[in-house]
C-alpha positions in Angstrom: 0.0 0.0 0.0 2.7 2.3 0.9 5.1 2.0 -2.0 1.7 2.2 -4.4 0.0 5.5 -2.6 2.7 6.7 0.3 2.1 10.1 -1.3 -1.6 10.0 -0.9 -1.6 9.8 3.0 -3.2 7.3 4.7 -6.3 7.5 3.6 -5.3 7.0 0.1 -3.0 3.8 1.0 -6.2 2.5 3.0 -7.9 2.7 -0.3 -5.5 0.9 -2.5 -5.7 -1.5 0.2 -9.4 -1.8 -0.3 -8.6 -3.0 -4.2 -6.4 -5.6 -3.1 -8.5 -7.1 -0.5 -11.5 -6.6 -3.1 -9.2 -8.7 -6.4 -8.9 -11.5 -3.2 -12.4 -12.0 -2.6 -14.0 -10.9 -6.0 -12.7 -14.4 -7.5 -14.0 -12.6 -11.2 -13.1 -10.8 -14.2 -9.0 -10.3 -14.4 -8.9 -11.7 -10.6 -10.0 -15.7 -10.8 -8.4 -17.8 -8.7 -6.7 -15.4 -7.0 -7.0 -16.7 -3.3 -4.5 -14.5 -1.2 -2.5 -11.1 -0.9 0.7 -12.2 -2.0 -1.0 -13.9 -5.2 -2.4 -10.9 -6.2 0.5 -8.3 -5.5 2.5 -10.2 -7.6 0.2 -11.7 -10.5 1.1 -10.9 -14.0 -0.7 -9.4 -15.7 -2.3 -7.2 -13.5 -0.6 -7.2 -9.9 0.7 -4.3 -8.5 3.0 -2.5 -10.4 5.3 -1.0 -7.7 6.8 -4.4 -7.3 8.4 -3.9 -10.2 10.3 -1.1 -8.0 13.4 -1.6 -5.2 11.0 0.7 -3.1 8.7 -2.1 -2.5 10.8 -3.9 -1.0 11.5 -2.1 1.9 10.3 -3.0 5.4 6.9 -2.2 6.7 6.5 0.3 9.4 4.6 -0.3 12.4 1.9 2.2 10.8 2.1 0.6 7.4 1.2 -2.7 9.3 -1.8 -1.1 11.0 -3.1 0.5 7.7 -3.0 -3.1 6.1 -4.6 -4.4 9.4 -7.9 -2.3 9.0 -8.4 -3.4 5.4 -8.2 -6.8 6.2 -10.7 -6.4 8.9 -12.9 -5.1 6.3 -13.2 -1.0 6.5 -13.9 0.4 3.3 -13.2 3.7 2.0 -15.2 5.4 -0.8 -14.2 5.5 -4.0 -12.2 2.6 -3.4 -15.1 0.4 -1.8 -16.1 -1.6 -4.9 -13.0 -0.8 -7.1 -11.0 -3.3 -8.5 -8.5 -0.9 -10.4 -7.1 2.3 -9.3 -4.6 4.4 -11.6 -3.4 7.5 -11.8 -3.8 9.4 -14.8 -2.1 12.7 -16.0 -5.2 14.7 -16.1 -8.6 14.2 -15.6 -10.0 10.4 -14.9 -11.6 9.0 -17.3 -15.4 8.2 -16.9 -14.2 4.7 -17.6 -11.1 2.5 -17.8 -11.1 -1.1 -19.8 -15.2 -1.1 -19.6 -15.3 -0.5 -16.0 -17.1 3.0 -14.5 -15.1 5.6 -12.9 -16.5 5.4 -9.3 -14.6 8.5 -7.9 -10.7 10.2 -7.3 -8.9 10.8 -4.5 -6.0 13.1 -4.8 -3.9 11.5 -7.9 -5.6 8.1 -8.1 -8.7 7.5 -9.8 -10.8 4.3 -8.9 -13.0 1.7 -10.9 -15.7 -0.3 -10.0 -16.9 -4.0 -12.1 -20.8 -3.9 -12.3 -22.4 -6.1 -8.9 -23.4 -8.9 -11.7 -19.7 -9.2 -12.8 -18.7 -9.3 -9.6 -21.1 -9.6 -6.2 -18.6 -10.6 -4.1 -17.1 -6.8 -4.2 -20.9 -5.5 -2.9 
């Protein structure tokens, strides 16, 4: 979450964590079979590109841990409650990204949703 949001503050690392804990559960679209974190950081296509990055690989910080904590136990943050994607564009967001609906920015990250019949187990 950090090394994909640390400029965002917390609240915009609480929100990409809220698209990785959705990917795990939604088991749909680009995100079958993924059944854990650590399967979807890294999957390819798709997975979070930061690992790509030496910064990612740093250590977590006690706060970084506690941020990843509240996700897990389920808070959600809007526009990041639904999303499955998050990216951050050079201008505007787009009002949708690979046939998925723009469900909101915050700061320089804008956030996409799948439709609840795609995927109900985001909703």
């Amino acid at each position: 979450m950090r090394a994909e949001a640390e400029g965002e503050g917390e609240l915009g690392m609480l929100m990409v964590g809220n698209v990785g804990v959705n990917r795990v559960l939604a088991n749909c679209l680009d995100f079958r079979n993924i059944r854990n974190l650590e399967e979807m950081v890294f999957q390819r296509p798709g997975g979070f590109e930061a690992t790509l990055k030496g910064y990612f690989y740093q250590a977590a910080r006690s706060q970084d841990v506690r941020l990843a904590e509240r996700v897990i136990k389920g808070e959600r943050f809007h526009p990041a409650s639904n999303a499955l994607w998050f990216f951050r564009p050079t201008g505007d967001c787009p009002g949708s990204w690979y046939n998925q609906v723009n469900s909101g920015r915050f700061k320089s990250h804008c956030f996409f949703i799948p439709s609840a019949q795609d995927c109900p187990q985001v909703y």
